[in-house]
N, C-alpha and C positions, 0 to 999 in steps of 0.2 A: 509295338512289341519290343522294339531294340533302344527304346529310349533311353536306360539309363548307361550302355554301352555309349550312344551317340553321345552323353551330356559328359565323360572324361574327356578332360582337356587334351589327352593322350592320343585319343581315338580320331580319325579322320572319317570313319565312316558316315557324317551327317554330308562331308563334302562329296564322299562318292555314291549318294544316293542322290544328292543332286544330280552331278553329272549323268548318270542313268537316265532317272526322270526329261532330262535336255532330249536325250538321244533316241526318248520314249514318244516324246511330244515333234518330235519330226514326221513320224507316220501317221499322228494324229486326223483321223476323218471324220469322227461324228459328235455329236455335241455331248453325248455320255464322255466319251474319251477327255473333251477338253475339260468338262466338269469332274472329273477324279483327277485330274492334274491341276486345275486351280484347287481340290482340295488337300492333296499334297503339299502345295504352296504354304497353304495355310499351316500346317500340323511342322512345315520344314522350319515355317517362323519361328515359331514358338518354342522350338525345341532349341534354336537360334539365339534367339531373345536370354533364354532358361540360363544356356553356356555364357554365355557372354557376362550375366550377371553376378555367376559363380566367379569366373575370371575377375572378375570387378572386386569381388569383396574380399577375394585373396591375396589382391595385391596394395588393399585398403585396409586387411589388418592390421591392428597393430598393440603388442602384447606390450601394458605397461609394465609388468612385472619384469621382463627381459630389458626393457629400456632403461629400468632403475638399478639391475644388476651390472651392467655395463658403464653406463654414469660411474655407479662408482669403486668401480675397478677401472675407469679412465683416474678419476682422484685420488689412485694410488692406495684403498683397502687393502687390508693384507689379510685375506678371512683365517692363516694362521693366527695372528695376533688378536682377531674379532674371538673366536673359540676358548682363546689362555685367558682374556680380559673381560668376558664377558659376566662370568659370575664374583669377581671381585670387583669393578666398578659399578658402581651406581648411576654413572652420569651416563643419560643418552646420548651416541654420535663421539665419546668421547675417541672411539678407533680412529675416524678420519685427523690425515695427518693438516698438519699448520696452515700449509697450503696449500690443503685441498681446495677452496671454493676460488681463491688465485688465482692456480691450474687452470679450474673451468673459465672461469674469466676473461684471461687472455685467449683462451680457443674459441672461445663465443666473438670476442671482440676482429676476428678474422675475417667475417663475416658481415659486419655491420662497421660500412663505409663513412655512415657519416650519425650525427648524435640524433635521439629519438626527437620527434617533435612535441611540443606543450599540447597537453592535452586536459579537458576538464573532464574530473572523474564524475563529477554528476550531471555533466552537461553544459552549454553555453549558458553563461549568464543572461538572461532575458529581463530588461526593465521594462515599465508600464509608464507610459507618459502620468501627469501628476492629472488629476482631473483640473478642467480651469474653472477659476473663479470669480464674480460678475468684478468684484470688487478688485483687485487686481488689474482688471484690462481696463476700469475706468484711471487708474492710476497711469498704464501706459499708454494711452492718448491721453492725460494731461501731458506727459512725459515729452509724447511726440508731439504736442505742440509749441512747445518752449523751444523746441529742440527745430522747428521750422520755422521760429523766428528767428534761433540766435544763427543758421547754417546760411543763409541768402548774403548778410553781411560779413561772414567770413569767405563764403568763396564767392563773393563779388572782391575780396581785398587782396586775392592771390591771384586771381585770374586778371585782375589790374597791374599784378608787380609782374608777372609771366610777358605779359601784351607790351609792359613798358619796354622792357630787359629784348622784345624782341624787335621793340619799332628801334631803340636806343642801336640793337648790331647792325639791322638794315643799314640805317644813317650811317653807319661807320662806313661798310661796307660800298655803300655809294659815296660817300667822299675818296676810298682807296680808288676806288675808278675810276672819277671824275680827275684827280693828280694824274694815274698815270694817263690816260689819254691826253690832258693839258700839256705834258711834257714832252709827248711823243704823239702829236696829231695821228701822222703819218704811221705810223706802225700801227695794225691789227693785234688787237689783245685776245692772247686765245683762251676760249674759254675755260677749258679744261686747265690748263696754267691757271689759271685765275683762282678758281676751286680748289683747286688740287691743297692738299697737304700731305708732305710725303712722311711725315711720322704720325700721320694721326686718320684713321679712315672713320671712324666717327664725327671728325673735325671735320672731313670735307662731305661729309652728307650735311652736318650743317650749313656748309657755307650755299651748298646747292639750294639749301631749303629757304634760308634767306635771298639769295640771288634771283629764287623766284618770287618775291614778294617784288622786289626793283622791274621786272618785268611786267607782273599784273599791272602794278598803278603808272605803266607807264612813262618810267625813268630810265629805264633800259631799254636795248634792244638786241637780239640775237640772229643771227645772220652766217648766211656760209661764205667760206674763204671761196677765191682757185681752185683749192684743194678737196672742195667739200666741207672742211672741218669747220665746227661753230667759232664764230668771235662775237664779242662783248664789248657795247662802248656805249657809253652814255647816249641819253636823251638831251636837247636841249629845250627850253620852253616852249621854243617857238617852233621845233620840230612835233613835239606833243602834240600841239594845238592842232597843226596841221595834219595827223596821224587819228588823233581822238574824232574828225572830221569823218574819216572815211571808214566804214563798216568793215570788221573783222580786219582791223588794219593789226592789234594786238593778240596772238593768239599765246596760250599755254600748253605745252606738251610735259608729258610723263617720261621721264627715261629708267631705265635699269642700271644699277652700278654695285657691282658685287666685289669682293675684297681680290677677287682674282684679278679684273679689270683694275681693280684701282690699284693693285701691284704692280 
C-alpha cells in the first residue's frame, strides 16, 4: 500500500519497516508467523531492488543537449553575438571564436599523460599461409641436398682452423711454464698468478680453459701449497709414464670464477 512513499529516495520508511519487522520476528512462535515474515522479506526486496535502480539511473543520466551547451560556453560563445550574426551570416559555426577548438585542446590534453596507442580501425591484419606447392618442395630438397654437400667441407675447415689456433695457445702456454719452472725449480708457481690477467677477465677464463687441456693430457699437474692454495708445474716424461701407470692418478675439477673474484 505504501510503495510509492517507500520507492523516494527521500523517504526512510522502507528502513523503518524493516526495523519493525526485526523486532517483530523476536516473538515469533509458529510457522504462520515465520511464513508472513519471510513473506515481507520477499515484497522488502523488491521494493529494495526498484529504489536502488531508480538511484542508479539518476546518477547515469546524462543530457547531451546540457553537455553541448556548456562545451561551448567553455569555447568562449557569446550567444549575444550568436542572436546579431545569426541572420547576416550564412556560414555555420562561423560565432566560435579562432581559438575555440585550441581552448578545448589544451584542456583535454590535461588529462591524457601520455600519446594514444596505434590502433587498427578495421582490425589486425591477418595473413593466410600461401597453400604449398608439389613442385616447389621438390625444388627445396634438390636445394637441401647441394646444400649438405657443400656444408660438411666448410665446417670441417673452421672447426680445423678453431682446434689448430687452440692446440697452437696450449703449446705456448706450456712452454711459459716449462721456462719458468727451469729457471726457478725451487719456487712453487701459483696457479692463480699464473692465470691471472689483471686487465683482462675474459683473458683469464681463457687462460683457465687452456691450462685445463695441459692437465687432461697430462703435462701438467696441480697440487696444494702449505697454504692450501693451488700450484702449477710441469710434467716430465718420465713422471707421466709413471703417473698414466696408476688409476685416477689425473683428475679434472670444475671451478667458479666470477668478475668479483677475479677483482
Amino acid at each position: 500500500e505504501n510503495r510509492e512513499a517507500m520507492l523516494n529516495s527521500k523517504s526512510n520508511r522502507l528502513t523503518e519497516a524493516l526495523e519493525e519487522a526485526n523486532r517483530l520476528f523476536d516473538g515469533v512462535c509458529r510457522a504462520r508467523e515465520a511464513a508472513l515474515d519471510a513473506q515481507f522479506l520477499v515484497i522488502a526486496s523488491n521494493i529494495g531492488k526498484e529504489k536502488a535502480n531508480e538511484l542508479h539511473s539518476e546518477m547515469s543520466a546524462f543530457d547531451s543537449t546540457a553537455f553541448a551547451e556548456d562545451l561551448l560556453t567553455f569555447m568562449g560563445i557569446n550567444r549575444t553575438e550568436v542572436e546579431e550574426t545569426d541572420d547576416s551570416e550564412d556560414v555555420p559555426g562561423a560565432f566560435l571564436p579562432s581559438d575555440a577548438w585550441r581552448t578545448m585542446g589544451e584542456e583535454a590534453s590535461k588529462y591524457f599523460r601520455r600519446a594514444p596507442t596505434f590502433h587498427y580501425m578495421m582490425g589486425s591484419f591477418k595473413s593466410e599461409p600461401p597453400a604449398p606447392k608439389q613442385r616447389i618442395e621438390r625444388q627445396k630438397k634438390a636445394g637441401r641436398g647441394k646444400a649438405e654437400q657443400a656444408m660438411p667441407a666448410q665446417l670441417k675447415k673452421m672447426e680445423e682452423s678453431h682446434q689448430e689456433a687452440t692446440e697452437k695457445e696450449v703449446e705456448r702456454i706450456l712452454r711459459i711454464l716449462q721456462t719458468h719452472f727451469e729457471n726457478d725449480p725451487n719456487t712453487p708457481i701459483s696457479f692463480f698468478d699464473f692465470v691471472m690477467d689483471p686487465n683482462s677477465f675474459a683473458r683469464t677464463v681463457e687462460n683457465v680453459f687452456h691450462v685445463s687441456f695441459l692437465i687432461r693430457d697430462g703435462l701438467a699437474k696441480i697440487k696444494l701449497d702449505e697454504d692450501e692454495l693451488p700450484i702449477i708445474e710441469p710434467i716430465k716424461p718420465s713422471e707421466g709414464g709413471e703417473e698414466d701407470s696408476r688409476a685416477g692418478a689425473r683428475n679434472q675439477v670444475v671451478i667458479s670464477l666470477d668478475q668479483r673474484e677475479w677483482k
